[in-house]
C-alpha positions, 0 to 999 in steps of 0.5 A: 709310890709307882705306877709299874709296868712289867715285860709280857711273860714268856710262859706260865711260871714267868706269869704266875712269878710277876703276879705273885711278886705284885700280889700273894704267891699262890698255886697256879693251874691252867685249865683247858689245855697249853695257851700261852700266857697273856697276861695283863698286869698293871699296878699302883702302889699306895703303901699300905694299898696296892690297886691294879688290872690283872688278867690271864688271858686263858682258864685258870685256877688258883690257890692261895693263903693271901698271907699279911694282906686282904684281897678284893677282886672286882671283875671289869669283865667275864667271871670269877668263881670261887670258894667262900664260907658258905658256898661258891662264890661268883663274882661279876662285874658289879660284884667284887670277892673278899678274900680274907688274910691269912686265910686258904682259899681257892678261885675255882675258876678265873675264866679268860676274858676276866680282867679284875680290878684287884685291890689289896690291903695291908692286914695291919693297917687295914685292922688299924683304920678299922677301929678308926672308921668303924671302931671295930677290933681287929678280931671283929672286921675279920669277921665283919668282912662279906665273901663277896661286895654289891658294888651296883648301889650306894657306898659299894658304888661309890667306893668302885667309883673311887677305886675306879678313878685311880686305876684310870691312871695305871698308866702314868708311872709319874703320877703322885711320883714323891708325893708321901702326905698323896699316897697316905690320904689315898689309901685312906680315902679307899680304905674308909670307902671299902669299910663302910661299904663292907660292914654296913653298921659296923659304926653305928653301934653295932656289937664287937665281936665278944673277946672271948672269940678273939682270944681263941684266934689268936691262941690257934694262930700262936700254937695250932700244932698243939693237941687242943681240945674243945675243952681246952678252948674254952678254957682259953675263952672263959666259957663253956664249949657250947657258947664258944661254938656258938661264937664261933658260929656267929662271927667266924661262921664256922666251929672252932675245930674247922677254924683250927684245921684251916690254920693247920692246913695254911701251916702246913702247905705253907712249909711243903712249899718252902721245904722240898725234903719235908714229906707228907707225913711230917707236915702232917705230925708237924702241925697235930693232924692225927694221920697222913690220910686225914690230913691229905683228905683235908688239904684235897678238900680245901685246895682240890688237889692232893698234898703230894702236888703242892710243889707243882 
């Protein structure tokens, strides 16, 4: 475990690589015209949890799959705008944004006096000592989890006062340096706190998320380019295609197709990226959209630009 402090970037992709090296890779655009970067970017590494200050110092906008890890961000100061299930999402300070992993989403605006105190999890570990803390199954904190965290009042409070306490120290690079049996209890420490923060009543008898839901996710996540009907979905669940859309609803909060096409989409950005041959079209065959034009029309909706702009 190190406290890490990093050289000034010297331009925009220098920046966007050292933030994606301690934090996600991601698609970074600079809103507003040509500043240099000022990037602000100190870290803690607990293991299992990573706690750190970031900032740009300009306008920007970014996407990202958060890919094996939740993300929380807890503005210290100015604004941070994005997309959530419901609706936009703008986070102050006394606020923080959950961002769930494996899951494409979009900060609309992260304006240039924002410096946020960034938290992230390890989605395993995390799902683990959620059925330790809350004796919730990994399918149901996923659900359970808020787009965006009051951190003004009671266990939100404390649990940013916790967090808080430990980013003081960022700039310490020997603190807990060795200190194995330190760093467990930490994360431990901030992960209870985010969790009975997050799911009010989630331990207390609250109900798990029906298996038949999680059986769905899991069958999507393992094979989302197959031609999967609604009839073969609740199949997969054992029920009927009314009650699963329902499920859906109720602990996804959105239907089992949109939740398929998000899968899809992460998939196929994902392969874009990493494969500068791979066109369009055969992302789009790859992972069971039915044309070029319906899965370019999606991608823009969820990530705001088209897919022929994915690689930058």
């Amino acid at each position: 475990m190190s406290a890490r402090r990093r050289a000034a970037p010297r331009d925009w992709d220098q920046a966007s690589r050292a933030v994606a090296q301690a934090y996600f890779p991601h698609e970074l655009q600079l809103l507003g015209g040509g500043r240099e970067p000022r990037l602000t970017l100190h870290t803690l590494d607990l293991g299992a949890v990573l706690v750190g200050h970031v900032g740009w110092g300009a306008d920007v906008r970014i996407a990202c799959d958060y890919p094996g890890s939740y993300e929380i961000n807890l503005p210290l100061t100015g604004h941070l705008e994005s997309r959530g299930r419901h609706g936009p999402v703008v986070s102050l300070p006394g606020q923080a944004t959950v961002f769930r992993a494996d899951t494409p989403s979009l900060i609309s605006h992260w304006d240039s006096t924002c410096t946020v105190l960034g938290v992230k999890f390890d989605q395993a570990w995390l799902d683990r000592e959620a059925e330790r803390v809350l004796g919730a199954d990994r399918v149901t904190v996923r659900s359970l989890l808020p787009d965006q965290l009051d951190l003004g009042a009671g266990p939100g409070r404390a649990w940013r006062q916790l967090v808080g306490s430990l980013a003081a120290h960022l700039h310490d690079p020997e603190l807990f340096g060795g200190c194995g049996p330190v760093r467990d209890q930490l994360a431990g420490a901030i992960a209870a706190g985010f969790l009975l923060a997050s799911c009010p009543g989630a331990g207390t008898g609250s109900p798990a998320r029906p298996r038949t839901v999680g059986r769905v996710v899991d069958q999507l996540h393992d094979d989302p380019g197959r031609a999967w009907t609604a009839g073969e979905m609740a199949a997969v669940a054992g029920t009927s295609v009314r009650r699963l859309q329902e499920g859906f609803r109720e602990w996804v909060g959105c239907t089992p197709t949109e939740y398929l096409t998000g899968v899809r989409l992460q998939r196929a950005r994902a392969d874009l990226l990493a494969d500068a041959t791979l066109t369009t079209s055969e992302a789009a065959a790859r992972w069971g959209f039915s044309s070029a034009s319906r899965f370019a029309a999606a991608y823009r909706r969820r990530y705001g630009h088209p897919p022929s702009q994915a690689r930058g």
